[in-house]
C-alpha positions in Angstrom: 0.0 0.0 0.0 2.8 2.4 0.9 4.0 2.2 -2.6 0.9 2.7 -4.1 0.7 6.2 -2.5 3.6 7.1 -3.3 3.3 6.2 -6.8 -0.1 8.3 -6.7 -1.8 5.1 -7.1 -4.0 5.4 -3.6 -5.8 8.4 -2.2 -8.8 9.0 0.2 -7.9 8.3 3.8 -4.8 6.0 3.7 -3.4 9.3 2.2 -4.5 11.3 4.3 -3.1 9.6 7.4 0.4 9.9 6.0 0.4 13.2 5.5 -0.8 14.3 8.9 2.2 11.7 9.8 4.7 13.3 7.7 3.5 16.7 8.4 3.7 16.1 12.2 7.1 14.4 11.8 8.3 18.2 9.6 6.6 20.0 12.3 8.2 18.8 15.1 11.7 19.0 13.2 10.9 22.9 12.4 10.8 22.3 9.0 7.5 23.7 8.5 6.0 26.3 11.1 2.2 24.2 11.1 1.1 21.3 10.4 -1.3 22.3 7.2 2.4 23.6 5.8 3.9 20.2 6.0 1.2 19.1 4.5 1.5 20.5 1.7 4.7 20.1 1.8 4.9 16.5 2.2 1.8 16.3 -0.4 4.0 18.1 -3.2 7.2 15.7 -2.1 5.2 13.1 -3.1 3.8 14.2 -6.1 7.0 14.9 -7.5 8.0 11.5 -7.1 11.3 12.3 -5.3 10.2 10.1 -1.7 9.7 6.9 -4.5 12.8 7.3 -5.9 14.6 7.3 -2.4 12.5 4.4 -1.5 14.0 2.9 -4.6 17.5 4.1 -3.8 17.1 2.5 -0.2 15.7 -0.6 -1.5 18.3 -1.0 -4.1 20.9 -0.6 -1.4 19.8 -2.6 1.3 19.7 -5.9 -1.4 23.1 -5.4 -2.0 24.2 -5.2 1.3 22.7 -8.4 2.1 24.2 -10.5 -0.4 
């Protein structure tokens, strides 16, 4: 499901969840000064593909390391 999201393939409230998640995490990190601006924020991050890609860069990593 995670992937879905990311690869704008699930919305509704799934979606929703992460991004009060994500924008609670940039909050609390004083990335964003409230929680509606890490919202949007995490909603454009998404969007533009860039946390897939890292998820693929992580994956791809991590399956070399273990062999």
């Amino acid at each position: 499901m995670f992937r879905r999201i990311l690869r704008g393939e699930e919305k509704g409230a799934v979606l929703d969840f992460l991004l009060m998640n994500c924008a609670a995490a940039l909050w609390l990190c004083k990335k964003v000064t409230s929680l509606t601006d890490g919202v949007d924020l995490a909603r454009r991050t998404i969007e533009t593909s860039k946390v897939s890609a890292l998820l693929d860069q992580y994956i791809k990593i991590t399956n070399t390391c273990n062999n």
